[in-house]
KEMI-544175 format. One record per residue (C-alpha): x negated, y negated, z negated. Coordinates in steps of 0.1 Angstrom, whole numbers, padded with zeros to 4 digits, always signed. Example, Ala and Ser with C-alpha at 12.3 -4.5 7.8 and 13.67 -1.06 7.14 Angstrom:
// KEMI-544175
-0123+0045-0078
-0137+0011-0071
//
This chain:
// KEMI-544175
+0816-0222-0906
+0828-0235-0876
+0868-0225-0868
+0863-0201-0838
+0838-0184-0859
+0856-0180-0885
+0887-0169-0862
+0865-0141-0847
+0848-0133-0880
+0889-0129-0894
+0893-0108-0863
+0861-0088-0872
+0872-0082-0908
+0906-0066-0893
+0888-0042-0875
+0863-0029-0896
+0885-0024-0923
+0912-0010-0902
+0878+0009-0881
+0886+0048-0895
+0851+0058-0876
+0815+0048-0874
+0812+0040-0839
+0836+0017-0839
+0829-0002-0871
+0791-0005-0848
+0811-0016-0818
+0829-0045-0837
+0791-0056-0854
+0778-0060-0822
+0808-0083-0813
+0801-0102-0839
+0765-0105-0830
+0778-0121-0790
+0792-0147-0806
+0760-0156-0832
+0751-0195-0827
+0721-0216-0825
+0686-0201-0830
+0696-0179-0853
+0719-0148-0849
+0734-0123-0869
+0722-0086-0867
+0736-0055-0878
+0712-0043-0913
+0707-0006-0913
+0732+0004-0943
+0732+0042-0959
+0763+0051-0969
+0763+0070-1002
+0773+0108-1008
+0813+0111-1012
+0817+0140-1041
+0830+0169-1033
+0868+0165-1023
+0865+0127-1024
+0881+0114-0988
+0875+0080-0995
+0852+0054-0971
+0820+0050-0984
+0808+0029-0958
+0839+0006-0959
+0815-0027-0959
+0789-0037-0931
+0758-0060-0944
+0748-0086-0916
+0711-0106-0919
+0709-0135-0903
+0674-0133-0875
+0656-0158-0850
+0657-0147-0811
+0650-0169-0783
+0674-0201-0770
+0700-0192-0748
+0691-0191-0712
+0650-0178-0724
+0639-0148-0717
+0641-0118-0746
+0607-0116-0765
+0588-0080-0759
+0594-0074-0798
+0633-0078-0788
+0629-0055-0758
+0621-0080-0733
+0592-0088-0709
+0588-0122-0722
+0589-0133-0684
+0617-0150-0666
+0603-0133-0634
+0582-0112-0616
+0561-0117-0583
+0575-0083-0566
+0549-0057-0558
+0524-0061-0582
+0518-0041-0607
+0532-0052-0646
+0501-0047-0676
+0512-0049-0712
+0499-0081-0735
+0507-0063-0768
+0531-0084-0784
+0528-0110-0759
+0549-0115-0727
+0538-0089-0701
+0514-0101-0669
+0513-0087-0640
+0482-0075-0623
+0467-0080-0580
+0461-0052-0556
+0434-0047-0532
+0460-0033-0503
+0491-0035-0492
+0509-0005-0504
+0526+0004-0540
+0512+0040-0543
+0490+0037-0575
+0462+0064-0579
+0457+0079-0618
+0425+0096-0629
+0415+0126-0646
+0387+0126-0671
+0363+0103-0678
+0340+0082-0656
+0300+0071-0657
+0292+0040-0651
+0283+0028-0614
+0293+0062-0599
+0313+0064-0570
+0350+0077-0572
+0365+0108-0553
+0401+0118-0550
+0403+0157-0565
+0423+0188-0553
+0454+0171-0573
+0453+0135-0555
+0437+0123-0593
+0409+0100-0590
+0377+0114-0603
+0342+0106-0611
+0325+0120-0580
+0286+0128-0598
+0266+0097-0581
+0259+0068-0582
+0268+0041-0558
+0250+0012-0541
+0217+0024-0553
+0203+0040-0524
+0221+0028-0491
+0237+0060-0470
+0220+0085-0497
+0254+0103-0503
+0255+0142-0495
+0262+0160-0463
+0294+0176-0488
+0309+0145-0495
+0309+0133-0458
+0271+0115-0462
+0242+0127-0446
+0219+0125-0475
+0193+0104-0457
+0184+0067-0465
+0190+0058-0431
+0179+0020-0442
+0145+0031-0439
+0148+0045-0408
+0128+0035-0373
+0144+0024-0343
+0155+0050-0322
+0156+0077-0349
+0180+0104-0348
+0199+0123-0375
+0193+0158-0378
+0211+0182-0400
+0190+0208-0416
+0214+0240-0404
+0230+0239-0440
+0248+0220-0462
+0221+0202-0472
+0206+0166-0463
+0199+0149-0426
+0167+0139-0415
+0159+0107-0400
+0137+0125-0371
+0124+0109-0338
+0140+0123-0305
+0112+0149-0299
+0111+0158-0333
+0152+0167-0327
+0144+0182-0294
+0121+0208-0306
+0152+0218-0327
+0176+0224-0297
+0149+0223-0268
+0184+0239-0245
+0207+0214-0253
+0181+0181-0249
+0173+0196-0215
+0214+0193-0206
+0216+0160-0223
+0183+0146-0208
+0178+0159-0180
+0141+0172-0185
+0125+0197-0207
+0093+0175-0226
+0061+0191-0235
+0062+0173-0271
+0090+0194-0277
+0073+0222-0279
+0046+0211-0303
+0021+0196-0272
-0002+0171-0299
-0016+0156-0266
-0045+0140-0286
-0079+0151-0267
-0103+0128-0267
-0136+0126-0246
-0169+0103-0252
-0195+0100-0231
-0218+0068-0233
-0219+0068-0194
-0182+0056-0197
-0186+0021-0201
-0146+0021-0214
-0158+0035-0244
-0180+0032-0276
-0215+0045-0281
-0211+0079-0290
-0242+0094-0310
-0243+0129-0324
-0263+0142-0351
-0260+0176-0369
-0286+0198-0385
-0295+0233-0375
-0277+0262-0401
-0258+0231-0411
-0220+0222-0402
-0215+0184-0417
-0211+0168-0380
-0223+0126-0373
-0206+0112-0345
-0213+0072-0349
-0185+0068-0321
-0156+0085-0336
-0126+0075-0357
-0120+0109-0376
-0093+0114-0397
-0075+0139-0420
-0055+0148-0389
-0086+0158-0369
-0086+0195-0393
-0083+0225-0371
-0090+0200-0338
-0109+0223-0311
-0145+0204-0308
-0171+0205-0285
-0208+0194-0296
-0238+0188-0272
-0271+0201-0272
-0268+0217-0308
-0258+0255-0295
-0282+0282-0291
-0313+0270-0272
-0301+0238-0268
-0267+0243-0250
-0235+0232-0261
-0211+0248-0281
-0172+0250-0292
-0161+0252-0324
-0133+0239-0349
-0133+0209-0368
-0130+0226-0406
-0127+0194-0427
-0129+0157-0428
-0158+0138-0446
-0154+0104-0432
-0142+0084-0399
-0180+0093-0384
-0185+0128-0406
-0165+0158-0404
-0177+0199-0413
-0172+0222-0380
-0166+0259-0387
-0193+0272-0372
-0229+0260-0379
-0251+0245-0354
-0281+0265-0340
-0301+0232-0330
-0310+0202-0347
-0296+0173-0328
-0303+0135-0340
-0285+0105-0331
-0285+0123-0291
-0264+0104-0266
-0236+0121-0252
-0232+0119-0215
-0208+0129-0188
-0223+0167-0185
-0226+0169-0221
-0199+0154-0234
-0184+0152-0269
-0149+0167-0269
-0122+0171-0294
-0087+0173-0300
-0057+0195-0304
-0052+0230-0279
-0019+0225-0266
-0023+0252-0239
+0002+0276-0257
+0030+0247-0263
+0026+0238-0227
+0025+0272-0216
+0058+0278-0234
+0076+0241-0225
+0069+0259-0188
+0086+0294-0198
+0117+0269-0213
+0119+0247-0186
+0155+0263-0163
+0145+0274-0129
+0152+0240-0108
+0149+0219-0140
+0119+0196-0145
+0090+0196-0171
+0077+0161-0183
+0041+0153-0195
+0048+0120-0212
+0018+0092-0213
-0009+0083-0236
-0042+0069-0235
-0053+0105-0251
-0057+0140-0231
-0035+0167-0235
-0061+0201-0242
-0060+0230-0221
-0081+0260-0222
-0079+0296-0209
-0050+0318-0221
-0070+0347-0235
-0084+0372-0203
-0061+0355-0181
-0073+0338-0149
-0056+0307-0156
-0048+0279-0182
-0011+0277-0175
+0010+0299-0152
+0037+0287-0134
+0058+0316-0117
+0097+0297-0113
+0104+0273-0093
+0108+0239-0111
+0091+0201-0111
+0066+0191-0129
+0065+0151-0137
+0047+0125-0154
+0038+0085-0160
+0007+0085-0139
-0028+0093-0149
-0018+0090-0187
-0003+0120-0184
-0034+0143-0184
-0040+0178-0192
-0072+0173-0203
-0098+0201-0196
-0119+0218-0227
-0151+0224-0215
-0158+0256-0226
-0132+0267-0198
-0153+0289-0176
-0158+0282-0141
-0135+0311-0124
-0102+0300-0143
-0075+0279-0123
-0063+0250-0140
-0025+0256-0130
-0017+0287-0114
+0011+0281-0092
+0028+0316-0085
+0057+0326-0063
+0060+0365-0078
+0094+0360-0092
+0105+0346-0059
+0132+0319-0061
+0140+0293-0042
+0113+0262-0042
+0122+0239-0015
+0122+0205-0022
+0097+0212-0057
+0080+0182-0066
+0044+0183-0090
+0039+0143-0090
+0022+0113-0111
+0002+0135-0138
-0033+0146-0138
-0058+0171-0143
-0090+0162-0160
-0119+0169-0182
-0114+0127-0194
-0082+0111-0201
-0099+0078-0195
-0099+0080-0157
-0128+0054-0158
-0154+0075-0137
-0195+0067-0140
-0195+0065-0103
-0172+0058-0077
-0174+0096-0063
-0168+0115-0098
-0141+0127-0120
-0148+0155-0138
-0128+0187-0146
-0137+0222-0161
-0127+0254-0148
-0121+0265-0114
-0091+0252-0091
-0070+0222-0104
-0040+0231-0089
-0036+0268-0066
-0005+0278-0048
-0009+0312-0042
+0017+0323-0025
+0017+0363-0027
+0057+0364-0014
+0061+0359+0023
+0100+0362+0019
+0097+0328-0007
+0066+0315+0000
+0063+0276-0006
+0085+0257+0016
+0092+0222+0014
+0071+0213-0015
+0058+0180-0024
+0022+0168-0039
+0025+0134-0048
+0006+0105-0067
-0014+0137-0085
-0046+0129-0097
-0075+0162-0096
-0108+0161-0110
-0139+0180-0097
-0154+0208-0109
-0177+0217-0081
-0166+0254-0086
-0141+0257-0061
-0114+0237-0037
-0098+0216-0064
-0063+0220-0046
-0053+0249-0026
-0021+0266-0008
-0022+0300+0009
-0034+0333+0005
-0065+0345+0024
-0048+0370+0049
-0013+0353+0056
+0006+0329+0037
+0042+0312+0049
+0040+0280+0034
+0049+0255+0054
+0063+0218+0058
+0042+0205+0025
+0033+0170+0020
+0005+0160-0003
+0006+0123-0002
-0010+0093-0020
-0028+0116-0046
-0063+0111-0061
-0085+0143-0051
-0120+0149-0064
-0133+0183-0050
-0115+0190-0017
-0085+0207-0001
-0081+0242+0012
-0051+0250+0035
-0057+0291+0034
-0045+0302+0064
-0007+0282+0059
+0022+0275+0084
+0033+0247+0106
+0042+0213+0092
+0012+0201+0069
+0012+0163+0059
-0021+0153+0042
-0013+0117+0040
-0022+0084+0023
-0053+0101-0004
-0082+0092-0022
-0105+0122-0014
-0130+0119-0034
-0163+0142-0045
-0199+0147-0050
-0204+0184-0044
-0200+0208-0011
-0163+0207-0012
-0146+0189+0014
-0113+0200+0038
-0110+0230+0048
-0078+0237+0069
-0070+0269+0081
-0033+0279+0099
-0021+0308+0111
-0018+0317+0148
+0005+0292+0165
+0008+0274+0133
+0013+0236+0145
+0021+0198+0138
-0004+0191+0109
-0012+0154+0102
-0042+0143+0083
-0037+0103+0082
-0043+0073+0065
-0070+0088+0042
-0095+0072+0028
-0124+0100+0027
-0157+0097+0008
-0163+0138-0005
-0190+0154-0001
-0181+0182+0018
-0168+0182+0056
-0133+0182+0073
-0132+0212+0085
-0102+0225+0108
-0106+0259+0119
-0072+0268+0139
-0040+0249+0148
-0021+0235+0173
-0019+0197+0177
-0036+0190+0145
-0038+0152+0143
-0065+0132+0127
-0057+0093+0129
-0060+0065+0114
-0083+0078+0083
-0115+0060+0069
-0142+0088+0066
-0173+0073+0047
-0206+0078+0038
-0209+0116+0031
-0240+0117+0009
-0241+0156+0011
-0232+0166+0047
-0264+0188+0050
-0242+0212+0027
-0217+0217+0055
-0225+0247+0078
-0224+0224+0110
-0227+0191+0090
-0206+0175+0111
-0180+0146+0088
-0154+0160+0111
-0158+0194+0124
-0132+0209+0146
-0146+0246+0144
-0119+0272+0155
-0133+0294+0138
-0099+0316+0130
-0080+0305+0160
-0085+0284+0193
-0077+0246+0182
-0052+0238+0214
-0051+0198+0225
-0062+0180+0186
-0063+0143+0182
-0084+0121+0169
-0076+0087+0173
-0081+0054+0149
-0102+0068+0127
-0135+0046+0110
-0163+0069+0106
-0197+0056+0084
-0221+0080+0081
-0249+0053+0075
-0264+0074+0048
-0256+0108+0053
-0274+0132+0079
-0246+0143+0091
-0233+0144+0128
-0201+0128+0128
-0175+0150+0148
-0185+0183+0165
-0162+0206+0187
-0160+0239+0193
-0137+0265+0206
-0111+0239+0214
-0089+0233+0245
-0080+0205+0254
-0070+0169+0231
-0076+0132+0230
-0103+0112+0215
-0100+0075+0217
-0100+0040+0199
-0125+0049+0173
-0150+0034+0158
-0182+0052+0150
-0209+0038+0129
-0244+0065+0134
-0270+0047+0111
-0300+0070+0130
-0301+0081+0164
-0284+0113+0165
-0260+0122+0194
-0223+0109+0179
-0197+0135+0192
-0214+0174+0198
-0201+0205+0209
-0177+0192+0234
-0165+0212+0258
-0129+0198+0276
-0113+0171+0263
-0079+0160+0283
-0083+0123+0277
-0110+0100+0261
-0099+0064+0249
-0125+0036+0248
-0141+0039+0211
-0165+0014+0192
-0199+0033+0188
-0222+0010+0162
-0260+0025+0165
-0274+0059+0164
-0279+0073+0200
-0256+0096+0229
-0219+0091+0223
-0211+0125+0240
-0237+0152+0239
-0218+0166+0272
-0211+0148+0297
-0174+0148+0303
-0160+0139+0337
-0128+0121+0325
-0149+0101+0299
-0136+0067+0289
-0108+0073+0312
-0083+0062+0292
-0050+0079+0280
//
């Protein structure tokens, strides 16, 4: 043993023997053990002392046994079955994971903090993880990365797979705590109909459950396929070799030609589908019809009755607001509300918009012939200056693709009547614009006024499409009829009628090919100019058949004028401007085209200045001589 050793071992052997406790006899072994060389050391051995008899002071535990054991070099790092790590360092931060007996390795972390999360319970596999009312981290019930976004409106999801959702889609929570829907915007709309009308800015039809599907065939409608119908008398299985039915189509309003009692046509529902050309209608035909054509005044008609969703889009649009008909190539069905004179009642003041003639409230044909269309009311009063009703129509077709140039048809009796029954509100200031009516040869298909007094005034009704005619019922100053298509095959032409000293309406730029006659019956200054009026092909129905006809027949017509105008009445036999009870007015640059030889202007009695005019055929220009003629103004 080497000499300091044995020095310090001496040194030991004093102490322990001199050591009169325990502790210190441990103190001086673990000396001993600082100064163990080489690889191998000397430890301490766990010695029991024995039992001292009773009385016996002596040391029992006067000797300390030391074993001789292998621990690492000097300068290494103490093994873990030494109480070590068995690592010289550590990379600080990360967390330390035991290795058994091995030296201990340290583990990464996925952020940049040294809070560590501990868990409660046990876990399934592939579930998601949730932090619990303690901060533990617990199995949260799911599983993850199945279904993208399916996790539940209670954990913070929405419970929808919104991967499968369309463009445009919305979310929309059920009321509960329950999933989200995927829904389109009018699908969310109809939900909270108030707050898209704040968002928006308009209150849509399709909100309110409007299917806008109607659909009209008529083989005179070159747009469309053949249409065929056959059905069996007693019998309800329905052949339409034209159609597309589908499952959809159950419950669809449908109108059948020809197979009703006698012959007529009928209404019915559709009951159930069959095929795309068969479907059973609830009520049985009373006539056997095979493979018969459908035509324009027997059409075949179905689709969805929207009348009551429209009619209540109308009651939710906010006085001021504005009600949208959206487009499609299909019609959107109206019929009559119950005993009600009327399809849909307007009584607020609000607009009414569309996207042209694809927006269509489509006409059922069973709609008898003394029921308005749109009853436009001003009962409730309220203020309705500046209201516009623009780009939409009103139709028995959707297609807009008329058998001849002169026809559009519609069921029922007015298209569009502004009744006003409130002198104090009246309709000031209103506007008609890019509005497309069809006929119905039942009545005016646009009218304003009542028939005693009305105050409307200052309306313009500009670049519309009119089949059926216009009556002004006896209306205020200010009228603008400007820039139409008036259109029609049946009586119903113009018939303009304003209150005493009513003045300053303009009927201009039309291009006018109805049926009926112009008829003016009071005014002052009316002004005609600049219009094309052209071959009126009933003009015998007027009273005077006259194409322009300035009767007075409610008031004197002081100083009118009628400049610029074409007139063609090459096949009509109709005179083409008469006068009567009027004072007064100018008549020039003109041109008249007579196709027989009757007199061109009748009725005159003073006129204050006559232009030159172009007269092409027929025979007198004037039928009274006028002593100012061709004057010149």
């Amino acid at each position: 043993m080497p000499k300091v050793l044995c020095s310090n071992f001496r040194q030991l052997n004093r102490l322990l023997v001199a050591a009169p406790r325990r502790g210190l006899q441990l103190a001086a072994a673990l000396l001993l053990l600082a100064y163990a060389p080489g690889p191998a050391s000397l430890r301490a051995q766990n010695h029991v002392c024995p039992t001292a008899a009773l009385g016996d002071s002596s040391n029992k535990c006067a000797s300390t046994e030391f074993v001789q054991d292998a621990i690492a070099s000097p300068g290494s790092p103490a093994t873990v079955p030494h109480g070590g790590t068995g690592q010289s360092s550590f990379t600080p931060n990360l967390p330390i994971i035991g290795n058994g007996t091995g030296p201990l390795q340290q583990g990464t972390r996925s952020g940049n903090t040294t809070s560590y999360g501990t868990t409660s319970g046990t876990f399934s596999p592939n579930n998601c993880i949730k932090a619990d009312a303690s901060g533990n981290l617990v199995d949260a019930g799911i599983t993850c990365g199945a279904l993208p976004g399916m996790v539940p409106t209670a954990l913070g999801g929405t419970g929808a797979n919104n991967s499968t959702n369309n463009a445009g889609d919305l979310l929309a929570s059920n009321g509960a705590n329950g999933t989200f829907a995927a829904t389109a915007l009018n699908a969310v709309c109809s939900l909270a109909p108030s707050a898209c009308n704040l968002a928006l800015g308009y209150t849509s039809i399709y909100w309110y459950g409007a299917k806008c599907d109607g659909i009209f065939q008529s083989n005179q409608n070159f747009d469309q396929p053949a249409t065929n119908i056959s059905i069996a008398a007693t019998q309800t299985l329905l052949t339409s070799s034209g159609s597309t039915f589908t499952s959809a189509d159950v419950g669809k309003r449908i109108f059948i030609p020809f197979a009703g009692a006698a012959g007529a046509d009928y209404a019915t529902t559709i009951s159930s589908f069959v095929s795309a050309t068969q479907v059973n209608v609830a009520l049985a035909a009373s006539t056997t019809v095979t493979v018969q054509a459908a035509t324009n005044t027997h059409p075949f008609v179905y689709g969805t009755d929207d009348t009551t969703a429209i009619q209540n889009a109308m009651n939710g649009t906010p006085t001021g607001g504005t009600l949208f008909i959206p487009g499609k190539t299909t019609g959107c069905v109206i019929r009559q509300q119950g005993a009600n004179p009327y399809a849909l009642l307007q009584q607020r003041p609000f607009n009414i918009i569309g996207v042209g003639h694809f927006s269509t409230l489509m006409t059922f044909p069973d709609m008898a012939g003394s029921v308005d269309n749109l009853l436009v009311s001003n009962t409730a009063g309220g203020d309705w200056v500046g209201i516009t009703w623009a780009s939409f129509a009103i139709s028995a077709t959707p297609s807009f693709v008329p058998p001849t140039f002169l026809m559009e048809p519609r069921y029922g009796r007015r298209g569009i009547a502004f009744v006003d029954v409130t002198a104090a509100t009246n309709f000031p200031w209103i506007n008609i614009e890019k509005v497309t009516l069809g006929e119905s040869g039942n009545d005016y298909s646009l009218y304003v006024g009542n028939p005693t007094s009305s105050g409307s005034q200052s309306i313009n009704i500009l670049r519309n499409n009119i089949y059926g005619g216009i009556h002004l019922d006896h209306v205020s100053d200010t009228f603008r009829i400007q820039s139409n298509q008036l259109l029609g095959k049946t009586l119903f032409g113009g018939l303009f009628e304003f209150t005493a000293g009513a003045g300053a309406f303009n009927f201009s730029n039309n291009n006018v090919t109805w049926a009926g006659c112009t008829i003016i019956e009071s005014g002052t200054k009316p002004m005609v100019i600049n219009n094309y009026f052209e071959e009126v092909v009933n003009g015998s129905s007027c009273a005077r058949a006259a194409m322009v006809d300035f009767n007075g027949g409610v008031g004197t017509i002081l100083m009118p004028t009628f400049t610029g105008n074409i007139l063609n009445a090459s096949v009509s036999t109709a005179t083409l401007v008469r006068y009567s009870n009027v004072t007064g007015g100018n008549f020039g640059d003109n041109l008249l085209v007579e196709g027989t030889s009757r007199t061109f202007v009748t009725s005159i009695t003073t006129l204050s200045c006559v232009a030159p005019n172009s007269w092409n055929g027929g025979g007198t220009h004037f039928s009274t001589a006028l002593a100012n003629t061709y004057g010149g103004c």
